[in-house]
N, C-alpha and C positions, 0 to 999 in steps of 0.2 A: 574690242569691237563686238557689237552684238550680233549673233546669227541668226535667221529666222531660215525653217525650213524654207526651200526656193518652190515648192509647191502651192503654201498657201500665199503666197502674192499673185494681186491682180494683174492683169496682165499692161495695165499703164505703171504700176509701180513695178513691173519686170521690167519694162522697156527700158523706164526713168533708170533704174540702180543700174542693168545692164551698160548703161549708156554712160553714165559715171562712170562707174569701174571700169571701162574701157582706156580711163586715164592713170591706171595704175603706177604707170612708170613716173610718172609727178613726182610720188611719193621715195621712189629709187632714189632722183634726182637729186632731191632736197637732201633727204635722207646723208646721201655722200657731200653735196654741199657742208651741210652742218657738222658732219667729221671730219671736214678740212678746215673748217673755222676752228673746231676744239684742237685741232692739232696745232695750228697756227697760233691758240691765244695760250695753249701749255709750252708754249717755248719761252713764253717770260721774257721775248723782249719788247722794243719797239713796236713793231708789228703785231703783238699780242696786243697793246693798247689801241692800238688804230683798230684793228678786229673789232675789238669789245665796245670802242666807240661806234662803231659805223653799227653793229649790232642795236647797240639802242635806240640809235636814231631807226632803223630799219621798225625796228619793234615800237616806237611814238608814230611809225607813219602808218603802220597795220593797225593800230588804234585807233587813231584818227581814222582812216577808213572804214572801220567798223563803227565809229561813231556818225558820221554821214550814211550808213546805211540805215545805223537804229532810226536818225532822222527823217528816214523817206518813208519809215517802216511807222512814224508816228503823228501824231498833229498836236497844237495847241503848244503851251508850255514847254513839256517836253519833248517838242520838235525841235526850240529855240536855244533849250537846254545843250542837245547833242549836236547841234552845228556850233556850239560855242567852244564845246571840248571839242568836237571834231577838228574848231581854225586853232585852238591851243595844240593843240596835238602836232597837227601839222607843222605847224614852226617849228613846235621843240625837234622834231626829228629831221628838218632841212636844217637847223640852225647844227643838231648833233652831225650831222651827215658832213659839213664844212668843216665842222670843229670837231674830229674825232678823241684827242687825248684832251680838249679841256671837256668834253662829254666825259671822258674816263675818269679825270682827276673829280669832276663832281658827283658821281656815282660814288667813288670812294672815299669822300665826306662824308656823304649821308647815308651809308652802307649800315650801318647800328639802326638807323631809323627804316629803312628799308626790312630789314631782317626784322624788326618790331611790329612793322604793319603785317608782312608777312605770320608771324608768328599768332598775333591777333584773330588774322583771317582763319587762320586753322584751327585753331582754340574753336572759337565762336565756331566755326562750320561744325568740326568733332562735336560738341555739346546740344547744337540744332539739331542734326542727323541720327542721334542716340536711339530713336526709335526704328528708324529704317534699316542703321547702319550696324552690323556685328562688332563691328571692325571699328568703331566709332573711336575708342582709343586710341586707336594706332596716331590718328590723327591729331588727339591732344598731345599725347608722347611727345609726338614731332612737332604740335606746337612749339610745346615749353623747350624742348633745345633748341628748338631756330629763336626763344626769345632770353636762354642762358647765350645762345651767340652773340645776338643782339648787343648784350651789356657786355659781354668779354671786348667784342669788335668795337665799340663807341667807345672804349678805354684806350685802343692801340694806337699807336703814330700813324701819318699818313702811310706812310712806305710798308706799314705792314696793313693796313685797309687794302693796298694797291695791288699786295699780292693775294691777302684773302680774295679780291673779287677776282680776278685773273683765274684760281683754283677754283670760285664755281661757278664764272664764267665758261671757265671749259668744259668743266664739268656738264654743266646742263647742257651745252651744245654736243657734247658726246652722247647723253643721254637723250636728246632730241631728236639726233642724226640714228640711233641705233632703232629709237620707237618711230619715227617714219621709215625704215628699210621694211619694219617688218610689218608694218600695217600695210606696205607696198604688196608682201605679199599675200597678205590676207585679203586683198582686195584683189587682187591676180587671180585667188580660188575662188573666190565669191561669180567673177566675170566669168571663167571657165564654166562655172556650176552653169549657169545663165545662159552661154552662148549654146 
């Protein structure tokens, strides 16, 4: 999170961030949410798959909602564009929300191409950023092993797909739940600074 001393803000953009950050506990909340989800989906059972379905579908509905917003935020074509992924979106994550494990079981088909597009997205980012970014590497690095995953994963049986996504399934919602606790309290000092 970025800090700006609280001095040089005007005093409608003190109001506005004061007035934000007033909801710092949001982020507590979720925070401990999503480390009861990682706990839940590292226990490896049934319930680990329902998690990780209903996770997806949760995650196609906040999509879709952000695609209905890009749409109000746009006109012409690509207004028509982002109501159209916004109504795809939307289904896929009511249809995941019904169907939690056959959401899981097809996550974990297509878990090698996932990890491919992922790995792509990094690459290409790492190589665009080269100029801005010091660090630009670190990015390719972790490219290329999320796209050595990629081919390792698209070789394995279903049942070993099933529990690679499970391991970073929970993973990430550990890691999720840890960086919303603490942006919770970054945002706590921020509002105190303020009040």
């Amino acid at each position: 999170m970025t800090t700006y001393p609280v001095d040089e803000l005007t005093a409608d953009t003190r109001d506005t961030v004061e007035g934000l950050s007033g909801f710092w506990w949001l982020w507590l909340v979720t925070g401990a949410i999503w480390i009861v989800a990682a706990l839940v989906v590292l226990q490896f059972d049934t319930a680990s798959v329902k998690t990780v379905g209903l996770i997806i579908g949760l995650l196609f509905l906040f999509a879709g909602t952000q695609q209905y917003v890009n749409a109000a935020l746009n006109d012409g074509a690509a207004r028509w564009l982002s109501i159209g992924f916004g109504a795809l979106l939307t289904v896929a994550g009511i249809v995941s929300l019904f169907n939690p494990k056959n959401t899981f079981a097809g996550m974990a088909d297509i878990l090698g191409f996932l990890f491919l597009a992922v790995a792509a997205t990094w690459i290409v980012e790492a190589l665009v950023t080269r100029d801005e970014n010091d660090l630009w590497w670190l990015g390719l690095i972790s490219g290329i092993l999320m796209a050595i995953m990629a081919f390792w994963t698209s070789g394995q049986f279903f049942i070993e797909k099933a529990y690679t996504l499970l391991v970073f399934a929970g993973i990430w919602a550990l890691m999720k739940g840890v960086t919303d606790i603490v942006r919770a309290f970054q945002v706590r000092r921020v509002h105190r600074e303020l009040a």
